[in-house]
Every structure is written in C-alpha cells, then in structure tokens.
N, C-alpha and C positions, 0 to 999 in steps of 0.2 A: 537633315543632311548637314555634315560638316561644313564650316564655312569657306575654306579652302577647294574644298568640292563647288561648292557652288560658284563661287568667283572665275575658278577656273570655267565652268562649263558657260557661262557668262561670256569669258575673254575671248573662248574657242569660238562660241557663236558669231561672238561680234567680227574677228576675224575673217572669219568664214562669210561673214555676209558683205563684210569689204570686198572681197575677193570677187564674188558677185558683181557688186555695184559697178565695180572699177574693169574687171573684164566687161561689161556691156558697154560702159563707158568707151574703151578702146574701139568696139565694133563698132560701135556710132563714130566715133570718129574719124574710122577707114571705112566705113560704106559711105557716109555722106562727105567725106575728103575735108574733114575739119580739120585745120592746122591750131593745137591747144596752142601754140604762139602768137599765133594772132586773133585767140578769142577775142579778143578788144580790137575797135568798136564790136559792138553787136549788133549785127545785122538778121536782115528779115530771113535769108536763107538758112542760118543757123541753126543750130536744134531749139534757140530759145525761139526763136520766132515760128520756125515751124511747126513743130511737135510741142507748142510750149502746153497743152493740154496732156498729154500721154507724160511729159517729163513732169510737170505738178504732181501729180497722179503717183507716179515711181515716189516720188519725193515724199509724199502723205506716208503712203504703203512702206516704206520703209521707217518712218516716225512711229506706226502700226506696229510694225515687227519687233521695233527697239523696247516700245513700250510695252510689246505682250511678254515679251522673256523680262522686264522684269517684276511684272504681274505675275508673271510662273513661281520666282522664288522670293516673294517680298508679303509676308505675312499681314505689316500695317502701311499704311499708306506712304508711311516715312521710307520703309523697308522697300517700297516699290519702286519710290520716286530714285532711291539712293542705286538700284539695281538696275535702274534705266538709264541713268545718269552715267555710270560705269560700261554701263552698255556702248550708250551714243559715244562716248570718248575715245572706247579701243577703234570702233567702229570707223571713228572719223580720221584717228591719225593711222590705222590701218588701212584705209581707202586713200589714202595718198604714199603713204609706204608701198602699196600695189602698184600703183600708177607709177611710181618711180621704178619698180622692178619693172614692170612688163615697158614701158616706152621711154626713161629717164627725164620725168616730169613730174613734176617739176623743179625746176632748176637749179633753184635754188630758195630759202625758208619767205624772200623776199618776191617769189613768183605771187603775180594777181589770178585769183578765180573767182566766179562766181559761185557762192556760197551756196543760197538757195533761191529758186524763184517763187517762194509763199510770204506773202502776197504781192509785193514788188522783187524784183531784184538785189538778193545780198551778195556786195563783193567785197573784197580785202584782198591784203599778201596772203599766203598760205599760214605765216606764224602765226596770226591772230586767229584763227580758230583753230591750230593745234592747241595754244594755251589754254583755249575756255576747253578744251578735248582735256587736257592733263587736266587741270584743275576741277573737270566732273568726274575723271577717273581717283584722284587721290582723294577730295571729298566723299565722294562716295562712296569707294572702300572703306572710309575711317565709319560713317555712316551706316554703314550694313553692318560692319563688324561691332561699334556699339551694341545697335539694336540685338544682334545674335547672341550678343554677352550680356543679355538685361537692364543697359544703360542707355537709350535709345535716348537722340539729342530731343531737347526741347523747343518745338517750333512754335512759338506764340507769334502775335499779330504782328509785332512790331518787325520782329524776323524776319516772318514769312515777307512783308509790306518790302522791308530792306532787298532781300533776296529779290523779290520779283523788279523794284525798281531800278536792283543792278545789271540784272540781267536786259532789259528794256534800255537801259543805256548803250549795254555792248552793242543789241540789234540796232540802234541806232546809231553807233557807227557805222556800219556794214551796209545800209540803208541810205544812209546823206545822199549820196550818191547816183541813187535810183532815178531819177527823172531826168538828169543828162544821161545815162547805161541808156534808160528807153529811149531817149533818142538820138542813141547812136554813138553819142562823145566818147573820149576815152575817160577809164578811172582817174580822179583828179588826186591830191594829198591823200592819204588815208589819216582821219583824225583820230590818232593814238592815244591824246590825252582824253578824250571822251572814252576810248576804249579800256583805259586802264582805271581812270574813275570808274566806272561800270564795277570792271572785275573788282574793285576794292570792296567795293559797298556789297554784293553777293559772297565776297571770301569772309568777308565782316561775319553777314550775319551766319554763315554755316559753320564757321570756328568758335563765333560766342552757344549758337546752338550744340552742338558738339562738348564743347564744355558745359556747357550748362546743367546737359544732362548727365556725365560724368560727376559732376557737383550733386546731382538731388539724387545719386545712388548713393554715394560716400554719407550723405546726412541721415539719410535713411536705412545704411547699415550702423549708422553710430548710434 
C-alpha cells in the first residue's frame, strides 16, 4: 500500500476510535451525574473509585486496539512501534477535540484530567499530553515514511535506553502526584521542568535515530 493510504487509514481509525471513547465518556458522566469540573478531589463515588476495574480494563483494551492497527500496517518492529505511536497521538488529541465538541470541555489547554489510571493515577493540564500526542504523531510519521522509503532510522541501545528513560520521565510527571489524587487532595503544581526534560531526552533520541538512518542510506548508496 501507498504510504499516504496507510496513514490516512490510520488517522481515520484513530479518529473514529476517539469518537468512541469520548461519546461513552459523556454517558458516564450524565448517568452517574459527574460534573468533569469538579473531577478534583476524587472521590470514592466517582467512576475512579467505582468502576475503577471496568475503567482499567477500557483503558488496556484501548492500548490493545492502538497497538493492533499498527501491527496491521508496520512490516518491522520499527514500522509498528512508529504506526502505533501515530495512532495513540490522533487518538488522544481527537478524544479531547470530541469532548470539546460534544460538552465544551475542556476549557481551556490549561484544564486538569486524569490521564490514565495504569497503575496509579496520571494527571496533568490537558497541554501536556497533547504535546507528547503531537510529538508521537510527527515522529512517527517521519518514522514510517523512512522506513517505507528504505531508510528505516537506526535504533541502537543507546537510543532505545535514551527513549525509554524520556519517556519514564514524562510518566513521572503525571505520576508525582498519585498518592495525594488517592487520597483525595487536589492536583498540587504540575512539574513541567521534569516534563519537558523527559520530552527532550525521547525527541533526542528519535531525531539522532531518524538521521541516523538517513545517513547509512546516503553511505551506502555512495
């Protein structure tokens, strides 16, 4: 398939499955009379505390879906991590783009949610996970579209090492927070300079990967 085909069928998916998320989203929160303004504190009535097993559950099953589409179009491992990655990103800032169409929420880029609840509590403003959202959509495209042109980037240890421990920073901002969320407090500072260290160190290594392998095409056609 073309690559333009596939990204598209990708965006569509991921879209589509926002749409999803965020209409059930809605119905939970007019069957059980949840005001998204005063998610904070979080309380035991809530859907976190309720349902907090059925809502883990969604939350997996959805991690599932992202990463099966892009096992559908991701020939090497690179190719799959990079098509799931595109995936998760339309996905996430589509699933708040809905939420804003359908109830006008959130409010603004500086609204607090909770992220995810695997394995504690992740929350933040809504900005900081659209950004790591754009930043798996534009990596990843560049990513895919290497690979489909025969210059697929070069993930060695060191990379890979960099990558995961950026990432492992972002969750740890998102995270600080968990043990007052469980019980009950409001979200205190969000720590952005941990958040944007994180993203550095992960942007680091997927643009020297990226070139990299840009570089051992060019030598190798010389």
């Amino acid at each position: 398939m073309r690559f333009r085909t596939i990204a598209l069928t990708v965006i569509v998916f991921a879209v589509a499955m926002a749409y999803l998320e965020s209409a059930c989203v809605v119905y939970l929160q007019h069957a059980l009379a949840i005001d998204p303004d005063r998610l904070f504190p979080l309380r035991s009535g809530d859907v976190v505390g309720s349902l907090v097993a059925i809502e883990v559950g969604r939350e997996f099953v959805t991690l599932v879906l992202l990463a099966w589409i892009g096992c559908v179009f991701g020939r090497r491992w690179v190719d799959r991590l990079a098509w799931t990655s595109v995936a998760f990103g339309v996905w996430d800032i589509a699933y708040y783009a809905w939420l804003w169409v359908f109830i006008g929420w959130p409010h603004s880029p500086g609204t607090w949610d909770v992220l995810f609840l695997i394995p504690v509590p992740w929350a933040g403003p809504v900005w900081a996970p659209v950004a790591v959202s754009a930043a798996l959509i534009g990596f990843g495209l560049a990513a895919a579209h290497a690979s489909h042109s025969g210059r697929p980037p070069l993930v060695d240890r060191r990379r890979l090492a960099t990558a995961v421990a950026g990432g492992l920073i972002v969750v740890l901002s998102f995270t600080l927070d968990a043990p007052a969320l469980m019980s009950g407090e409001m979200p205190g500072w969000y720590p952005w300079p941990v958040f944007v260290a994180g993203m550095a160190l992960a942007a680091w290594a997927a643009w020297t990967a990226l070139r990299a392998g840009d570089l051992d095409r060019h030598e190798a056609s010389s």
